[in-house]
LUMKE-576338 format. One line per 4 residues: number of its first residue (from 1); for each residue x negated, y negated, z negated of N, C-alpha, C. Coordinates in steps of 0.001 Angstrom, whole numbers. Atoms other than C-alpha are relative to their C-alpha. Last residue first. Example, Ala and Ser with C-alpha at 12.3 -4.5 7.8 and 13.67 -1.06 7.14 Angstrom:
2	820:1190:60:-13670:1060:-7140:770:-1090:-730  -890:1190:0:-12300:4500:-7800:-900:-1200:0;
***
This chain:
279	583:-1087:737:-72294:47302:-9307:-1346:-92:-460  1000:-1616:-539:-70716:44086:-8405:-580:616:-1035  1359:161:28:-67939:42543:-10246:-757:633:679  834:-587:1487:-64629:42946:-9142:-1361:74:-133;
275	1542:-878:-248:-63685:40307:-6582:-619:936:-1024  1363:334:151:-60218:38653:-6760:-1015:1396:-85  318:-984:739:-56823:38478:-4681:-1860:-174:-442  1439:-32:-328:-56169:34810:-3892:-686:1381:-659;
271	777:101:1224:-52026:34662:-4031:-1518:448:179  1330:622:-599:-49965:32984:-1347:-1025:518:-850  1070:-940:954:-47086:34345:-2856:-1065:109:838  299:-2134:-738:-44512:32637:-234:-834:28:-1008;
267	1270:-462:-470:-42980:29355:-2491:-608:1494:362  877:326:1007:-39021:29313:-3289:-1573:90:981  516:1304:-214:-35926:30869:-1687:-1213:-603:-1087  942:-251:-403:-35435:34513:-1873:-621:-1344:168;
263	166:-561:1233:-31954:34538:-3869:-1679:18:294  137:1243:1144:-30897:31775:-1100:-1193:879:-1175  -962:106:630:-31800:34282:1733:-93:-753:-1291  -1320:-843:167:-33292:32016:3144:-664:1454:-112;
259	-1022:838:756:-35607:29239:2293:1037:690:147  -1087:-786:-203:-39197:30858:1621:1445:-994:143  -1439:179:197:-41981:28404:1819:1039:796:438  236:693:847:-46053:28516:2944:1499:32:-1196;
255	-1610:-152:681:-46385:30749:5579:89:-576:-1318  14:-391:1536:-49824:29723:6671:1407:-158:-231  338:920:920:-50595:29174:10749:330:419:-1451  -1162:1311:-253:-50285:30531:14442:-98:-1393:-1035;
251	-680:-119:1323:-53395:32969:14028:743:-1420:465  -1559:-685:-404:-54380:34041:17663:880:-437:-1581  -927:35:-824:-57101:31758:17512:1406:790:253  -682:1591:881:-58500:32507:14494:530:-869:1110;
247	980:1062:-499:-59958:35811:16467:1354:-986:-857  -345:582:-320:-58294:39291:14266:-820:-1540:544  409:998:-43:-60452:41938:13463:800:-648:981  1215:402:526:-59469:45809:13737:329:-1907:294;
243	538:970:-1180:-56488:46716:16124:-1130:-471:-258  -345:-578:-971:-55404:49588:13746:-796:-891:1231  292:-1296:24:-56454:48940:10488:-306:646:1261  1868:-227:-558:-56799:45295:11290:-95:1220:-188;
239	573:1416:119:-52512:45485:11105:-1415:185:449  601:20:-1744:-49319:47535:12023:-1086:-865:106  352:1453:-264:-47729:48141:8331:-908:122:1497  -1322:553:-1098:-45707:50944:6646:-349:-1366:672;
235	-484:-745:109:-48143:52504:3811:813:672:1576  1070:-286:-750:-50282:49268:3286:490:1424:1042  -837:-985:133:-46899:47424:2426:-1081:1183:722  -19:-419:1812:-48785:44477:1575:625:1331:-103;
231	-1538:695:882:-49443:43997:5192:-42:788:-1129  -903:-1051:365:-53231:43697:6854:1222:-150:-772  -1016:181:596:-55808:41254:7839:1095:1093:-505  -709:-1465:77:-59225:41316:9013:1662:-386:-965;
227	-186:-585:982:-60510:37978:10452:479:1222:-242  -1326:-1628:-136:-62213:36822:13320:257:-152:-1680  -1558:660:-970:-64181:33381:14160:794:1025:-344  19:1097:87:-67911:35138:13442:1699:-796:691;
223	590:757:-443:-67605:38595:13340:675:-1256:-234  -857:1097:-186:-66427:40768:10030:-298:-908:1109  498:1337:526:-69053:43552:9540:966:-1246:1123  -31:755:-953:-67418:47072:9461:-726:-1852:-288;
219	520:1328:-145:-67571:49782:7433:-229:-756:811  864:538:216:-65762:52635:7769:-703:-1305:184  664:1049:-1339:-62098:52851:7070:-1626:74:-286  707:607:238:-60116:55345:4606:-528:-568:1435;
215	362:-502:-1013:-56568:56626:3941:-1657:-1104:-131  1244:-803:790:-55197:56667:357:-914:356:1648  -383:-1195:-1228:-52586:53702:1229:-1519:939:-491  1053:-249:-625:-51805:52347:-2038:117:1259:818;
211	-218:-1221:755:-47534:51704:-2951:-2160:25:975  -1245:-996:402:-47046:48019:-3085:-231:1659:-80  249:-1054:-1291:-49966:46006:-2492:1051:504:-670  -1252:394:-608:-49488:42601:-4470:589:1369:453;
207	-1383:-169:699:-51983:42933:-7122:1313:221:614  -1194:-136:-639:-55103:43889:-5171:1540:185:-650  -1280:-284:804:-58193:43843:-6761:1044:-741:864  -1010:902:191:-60878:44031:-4109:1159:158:-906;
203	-1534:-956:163:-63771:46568:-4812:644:-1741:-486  -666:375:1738:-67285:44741:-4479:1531:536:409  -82:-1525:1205:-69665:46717:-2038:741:-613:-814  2158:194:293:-70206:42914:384:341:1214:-1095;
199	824:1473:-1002:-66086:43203:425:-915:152:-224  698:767:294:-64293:46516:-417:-822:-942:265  1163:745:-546:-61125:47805:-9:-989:-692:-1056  196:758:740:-59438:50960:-1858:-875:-1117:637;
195	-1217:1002:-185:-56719:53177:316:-763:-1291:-987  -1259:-487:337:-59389:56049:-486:879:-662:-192  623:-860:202:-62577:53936:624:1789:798:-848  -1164:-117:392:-61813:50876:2890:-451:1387:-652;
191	-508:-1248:-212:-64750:48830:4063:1451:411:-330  -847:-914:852:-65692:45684:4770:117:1070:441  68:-1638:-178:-68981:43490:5344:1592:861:-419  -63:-1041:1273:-68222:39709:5358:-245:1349:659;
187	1293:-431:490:-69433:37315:8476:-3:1069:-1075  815:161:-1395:-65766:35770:9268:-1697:103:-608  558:1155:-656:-63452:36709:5976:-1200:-122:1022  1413:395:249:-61495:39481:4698:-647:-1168:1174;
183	594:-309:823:-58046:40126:3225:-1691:-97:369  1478:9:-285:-55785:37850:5122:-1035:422:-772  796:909:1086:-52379:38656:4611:-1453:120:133  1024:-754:495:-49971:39594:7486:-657:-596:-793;
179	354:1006:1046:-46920:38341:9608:-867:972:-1059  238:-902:1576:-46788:39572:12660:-213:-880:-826  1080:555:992:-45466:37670:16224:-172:1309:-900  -189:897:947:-43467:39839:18651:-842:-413:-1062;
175	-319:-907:1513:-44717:41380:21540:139:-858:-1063  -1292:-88:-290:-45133:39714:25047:566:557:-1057  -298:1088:259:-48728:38376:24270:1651:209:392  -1159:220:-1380:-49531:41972:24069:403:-1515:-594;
171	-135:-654:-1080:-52314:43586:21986:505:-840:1073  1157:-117:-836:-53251:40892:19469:28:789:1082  674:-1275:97:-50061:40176:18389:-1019:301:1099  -209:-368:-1548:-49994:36343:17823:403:1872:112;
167	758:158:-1639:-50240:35424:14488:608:620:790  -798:-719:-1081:-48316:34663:10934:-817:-141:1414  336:423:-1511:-50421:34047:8235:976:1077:652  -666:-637:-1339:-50314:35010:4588:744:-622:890;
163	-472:722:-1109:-53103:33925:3000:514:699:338  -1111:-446:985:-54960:36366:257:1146:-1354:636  -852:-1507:434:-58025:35591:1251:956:-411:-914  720:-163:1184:-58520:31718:3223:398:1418:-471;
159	-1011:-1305:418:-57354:31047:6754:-1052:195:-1512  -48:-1782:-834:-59861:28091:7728:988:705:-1191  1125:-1253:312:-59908:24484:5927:637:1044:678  -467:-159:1054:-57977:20750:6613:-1605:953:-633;
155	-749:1438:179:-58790:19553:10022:-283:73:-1604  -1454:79:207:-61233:22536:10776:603:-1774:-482  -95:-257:1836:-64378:22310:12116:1326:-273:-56  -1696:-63:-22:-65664:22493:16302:-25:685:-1930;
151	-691:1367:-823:-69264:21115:16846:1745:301:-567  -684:-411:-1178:-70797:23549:13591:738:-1149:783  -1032:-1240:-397:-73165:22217:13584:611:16:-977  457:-1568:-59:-74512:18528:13254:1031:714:438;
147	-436:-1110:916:-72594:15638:12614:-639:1085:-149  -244:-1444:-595:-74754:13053:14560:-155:974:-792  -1106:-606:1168:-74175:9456:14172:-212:1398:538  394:-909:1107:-76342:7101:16047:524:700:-1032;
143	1278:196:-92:-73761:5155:17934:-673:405:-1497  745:1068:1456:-70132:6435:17372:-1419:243:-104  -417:1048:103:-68191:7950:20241:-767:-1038:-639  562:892:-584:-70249:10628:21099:537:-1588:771;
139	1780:543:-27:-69796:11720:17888:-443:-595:701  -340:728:897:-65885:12648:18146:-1159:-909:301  -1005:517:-802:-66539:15166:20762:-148:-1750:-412  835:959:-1199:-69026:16357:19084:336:-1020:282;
135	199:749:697:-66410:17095:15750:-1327:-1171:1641  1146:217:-434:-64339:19105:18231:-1017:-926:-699  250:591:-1010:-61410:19960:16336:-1427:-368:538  1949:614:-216:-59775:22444:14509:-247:-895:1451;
131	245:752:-1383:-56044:23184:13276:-1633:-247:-24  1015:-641:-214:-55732:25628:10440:-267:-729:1232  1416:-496:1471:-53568:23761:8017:-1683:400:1128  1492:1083:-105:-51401:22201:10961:-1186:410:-855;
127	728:-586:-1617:-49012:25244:12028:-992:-991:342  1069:1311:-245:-47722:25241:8160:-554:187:1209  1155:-343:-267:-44808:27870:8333:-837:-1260:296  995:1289:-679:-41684:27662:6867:-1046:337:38;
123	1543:874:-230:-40248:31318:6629:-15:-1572:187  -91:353:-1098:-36460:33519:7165:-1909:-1126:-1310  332:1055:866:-36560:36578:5243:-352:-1341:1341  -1470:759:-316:-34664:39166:7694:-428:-1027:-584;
119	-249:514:-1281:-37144:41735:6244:1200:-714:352  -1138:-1086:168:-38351:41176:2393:278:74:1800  -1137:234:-1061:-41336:39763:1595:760:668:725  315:1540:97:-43908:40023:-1118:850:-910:657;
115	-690:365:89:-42695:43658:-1637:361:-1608:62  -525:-689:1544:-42930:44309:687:-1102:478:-431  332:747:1090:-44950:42955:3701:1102:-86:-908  1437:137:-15:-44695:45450:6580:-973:-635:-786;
111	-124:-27:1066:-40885:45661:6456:-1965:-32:-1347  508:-1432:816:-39698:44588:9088:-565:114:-1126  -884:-1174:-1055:-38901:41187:10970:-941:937:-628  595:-1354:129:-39514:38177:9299:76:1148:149;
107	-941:-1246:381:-38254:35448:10934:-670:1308:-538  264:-1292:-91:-40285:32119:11343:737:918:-835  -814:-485:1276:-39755:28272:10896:-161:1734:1139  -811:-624:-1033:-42146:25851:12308:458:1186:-853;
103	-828:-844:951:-43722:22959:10720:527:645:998  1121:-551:888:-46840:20798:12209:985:1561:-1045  856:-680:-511:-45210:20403:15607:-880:932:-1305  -523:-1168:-656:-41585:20050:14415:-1419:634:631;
99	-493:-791:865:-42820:17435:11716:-23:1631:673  1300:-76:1297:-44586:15022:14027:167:1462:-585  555:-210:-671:-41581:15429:16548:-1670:569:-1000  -633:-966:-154:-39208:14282:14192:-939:767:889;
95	-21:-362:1015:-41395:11287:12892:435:2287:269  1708:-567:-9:-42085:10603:16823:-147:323:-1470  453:-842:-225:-38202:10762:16908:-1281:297:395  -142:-1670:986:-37414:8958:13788:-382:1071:1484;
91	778:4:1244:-40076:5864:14839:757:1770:-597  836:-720:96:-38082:5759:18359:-824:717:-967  -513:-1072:-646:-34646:5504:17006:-1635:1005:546  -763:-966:1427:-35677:2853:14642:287:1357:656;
87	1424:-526:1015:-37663:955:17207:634:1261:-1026  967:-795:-1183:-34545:989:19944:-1199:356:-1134  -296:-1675:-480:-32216:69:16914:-824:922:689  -175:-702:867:-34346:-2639:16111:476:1308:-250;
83	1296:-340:193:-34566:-3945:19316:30:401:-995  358:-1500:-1628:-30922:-3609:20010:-1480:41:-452  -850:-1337:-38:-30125:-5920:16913:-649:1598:382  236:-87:1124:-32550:-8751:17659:152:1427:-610;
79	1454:-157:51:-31430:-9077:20779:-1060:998:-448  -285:-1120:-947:-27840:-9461:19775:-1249:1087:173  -880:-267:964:-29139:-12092:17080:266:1117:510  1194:-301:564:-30908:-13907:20096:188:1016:-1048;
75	865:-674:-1115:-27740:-13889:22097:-1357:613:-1065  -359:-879:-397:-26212:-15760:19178:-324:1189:838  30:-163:1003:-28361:-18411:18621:369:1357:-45  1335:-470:-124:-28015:-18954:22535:-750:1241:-1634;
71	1223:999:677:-24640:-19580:22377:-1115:949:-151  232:-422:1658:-22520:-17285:24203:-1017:-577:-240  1034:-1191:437:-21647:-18930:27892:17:160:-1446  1231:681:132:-18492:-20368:28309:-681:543:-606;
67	962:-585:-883:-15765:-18351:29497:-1209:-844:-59  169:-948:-764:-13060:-20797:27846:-677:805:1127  -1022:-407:-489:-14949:-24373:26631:535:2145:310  464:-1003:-1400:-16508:-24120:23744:1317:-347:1003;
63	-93:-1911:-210:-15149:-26386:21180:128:314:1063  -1360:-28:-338:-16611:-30113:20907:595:1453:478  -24:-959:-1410:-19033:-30734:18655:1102:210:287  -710:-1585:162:-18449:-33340:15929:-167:457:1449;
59	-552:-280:-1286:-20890:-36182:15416:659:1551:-45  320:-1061:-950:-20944:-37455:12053:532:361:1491  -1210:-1580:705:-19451:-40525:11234:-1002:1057:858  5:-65:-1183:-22611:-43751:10856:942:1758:101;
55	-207:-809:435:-22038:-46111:7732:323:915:1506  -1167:-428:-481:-22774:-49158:8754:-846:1290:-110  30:-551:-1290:-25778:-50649:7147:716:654:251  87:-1427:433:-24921:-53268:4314:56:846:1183;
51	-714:-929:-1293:-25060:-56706:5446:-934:1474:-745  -905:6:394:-25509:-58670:1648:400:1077:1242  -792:84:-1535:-28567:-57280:1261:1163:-371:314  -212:-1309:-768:-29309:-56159:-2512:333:-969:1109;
47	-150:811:-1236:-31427:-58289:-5223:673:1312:999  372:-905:-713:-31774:-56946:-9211:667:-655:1550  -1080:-881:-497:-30867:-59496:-11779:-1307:1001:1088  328:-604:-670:-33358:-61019:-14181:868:666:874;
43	1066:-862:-400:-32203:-62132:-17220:-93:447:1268  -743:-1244:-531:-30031:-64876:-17508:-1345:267:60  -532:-391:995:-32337:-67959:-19574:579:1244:75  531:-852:156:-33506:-69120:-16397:-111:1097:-910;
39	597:521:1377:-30212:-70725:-15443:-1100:940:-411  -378:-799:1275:-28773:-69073:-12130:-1225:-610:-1005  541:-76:1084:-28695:-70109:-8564:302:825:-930  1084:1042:319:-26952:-71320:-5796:-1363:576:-579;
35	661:-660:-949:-24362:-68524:-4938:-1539:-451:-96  -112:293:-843:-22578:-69300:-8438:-1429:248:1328  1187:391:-302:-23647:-68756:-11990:-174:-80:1704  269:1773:73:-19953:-69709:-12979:-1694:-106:407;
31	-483:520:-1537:-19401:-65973:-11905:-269:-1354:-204  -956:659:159:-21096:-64327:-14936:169:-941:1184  -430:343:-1244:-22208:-60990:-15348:730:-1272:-800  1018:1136:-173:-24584:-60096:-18345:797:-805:1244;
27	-46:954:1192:-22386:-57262:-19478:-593:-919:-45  -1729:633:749:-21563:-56056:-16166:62:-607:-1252  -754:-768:778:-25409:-55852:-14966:1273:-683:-821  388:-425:1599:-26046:-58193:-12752:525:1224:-350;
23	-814:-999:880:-25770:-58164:-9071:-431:320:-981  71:-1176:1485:-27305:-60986:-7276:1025:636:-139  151:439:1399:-27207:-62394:-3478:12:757:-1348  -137:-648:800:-28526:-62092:54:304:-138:-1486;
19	-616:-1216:-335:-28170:-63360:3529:-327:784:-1133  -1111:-53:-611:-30665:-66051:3119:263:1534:250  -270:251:-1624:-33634:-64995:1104:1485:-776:245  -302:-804:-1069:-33822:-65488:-2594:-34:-351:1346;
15	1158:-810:-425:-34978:-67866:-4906:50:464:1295  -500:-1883:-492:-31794:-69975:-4955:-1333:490:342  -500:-777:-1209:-32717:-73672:-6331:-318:1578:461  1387:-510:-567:-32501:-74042:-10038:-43:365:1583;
11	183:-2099:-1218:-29506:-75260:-11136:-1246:-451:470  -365:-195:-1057:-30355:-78696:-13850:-222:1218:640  1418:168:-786:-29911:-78263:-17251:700:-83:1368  822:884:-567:-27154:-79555:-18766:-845:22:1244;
7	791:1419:1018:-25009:-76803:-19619:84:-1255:848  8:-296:1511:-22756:-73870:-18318:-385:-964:-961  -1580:-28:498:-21743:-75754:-14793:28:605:-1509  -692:-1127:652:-25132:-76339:-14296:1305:-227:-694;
3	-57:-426:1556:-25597:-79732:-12976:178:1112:81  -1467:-341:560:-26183:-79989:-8767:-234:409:-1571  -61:-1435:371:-29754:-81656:-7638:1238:202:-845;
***
């Protein structure tokens, strides 16, 4: 057995595998401890491989050839794009569509509602408030479930007093809309007694009316689905005076928003005239 080249003792034979030897730390390194061995006295080294695994070069792609297809990645990305656009385009015109059914814009033509509205005033009009639907309908979708009457109910709620609604004209479907305020409701009693209405005998206060008409109406009882309506301008107006009781069908929907002329812009005067006490 070979001397230690530091001492006496005798080298120790080589722990290790074949094909591998120490690496001390640099302040413990010493080359006289040869491939052999090492005196037990060194501390401990740490063991590495002497074949180290080749180091492997990335692979480089090789550039497109000319007229070679568009990478896939790409394509998808394209794709991607267009479908988005296509959704985006549809989404604003079922948004746009939405809007144009439930909103519609109206001209006010004469003078029939002064001072609440002027003529030439241009309108938004709600044309969803008063929508109704078949609640049956609905019902005989959904096991044991049954709404009762009435089958057909509004979305929202019915024309309310003191609403002003734009409808049909009840004579002639070739005649231009009206715009009018809804002073009595489907089942009520009214009258009219020297330009003064009254609902079930109660005298309507009437803030809006502009100059009172002194003419009178007899009594009438409101049917079911109709309303009475008339223009603030009681004086100068074409309304239930004349044609009596409007059907809630011919009513288009609730003028809700003034936007021209600028000086006129703002909320219509939607206002809920009230009930003087009974006698």
């Amino acid at each position: 057995m070979p001397a230690d080249p530091a001492g006496d003792e005798p080298a120790q034979p080589n722990p290790l595998p074949d094909g591998q030897r120490l690496l001390l730390d640099r302040q413990r390194w010493a080359p006289q401890h040869g491939a052999d061995g090492r005196p037990e006295r060194v501390a401990p080294a740490v063991a590495f491989p002497l074949d180290r695994p080749a180091l492997v070069p990335p692979v480089q792609q090789a550039p497109a050839a000319v007229g070679a297809e568009p990478h896939p990645t790409r394509e998808a990305g394209h794709r991607s794009l267009v479908r988005e656009v296509v959704e985006t385009a549809l989404l604003a015109i079922l948004v746009f569509l939405a809007v144009r059914a439930s909103v519609q814009h109206y001209r006010v033509d004469g003078q029939s509602m002064e001072p609440s509205l002027a003529d030439g005033e241009f309108l938004l009009v709600n044309a969803l408030l008063y929508d109704r639907f078949d609640i049956q309908a609905v019902a005989r979708w959904v096991p044991s479930w049954d709404p009762g009457e009435p089958a057909e109910r509004h979305v929202f709620h019915g024309p309310r007093r003191g609403d002003i609604v734009i409808l049909h004209h009840p004579a002639s479907a070739e005649a231009r809309d009206l715009v009018k305020r809804v002073i009595g409701l489907p089942g009520e009693r009214l009258r009219i007694e020297a330009g003064v209405v009254y609902i079930n005998d109660r005298e309507l206060l009437e803030p809006y009316v502009k100059e009172p008409w002194r003419g009178d109406l007899t009594e009438i009882t409101i049917p079911p689905g109709s309303y009475f309506v008339m223009g603030d301008n009681r004086n100068n107006s074409l309304d239930s005076r004349i044609f009596g009781p409007i059907d809630e069908d011919l009513i288009v929907g609730k003028a809700m928003a003034s936007w021209w002329p600028r000086d006129r812009f703002g909320r219509v005067p939607n206002q809920e005239p009230e009930l003087a006490p009974a006698r």
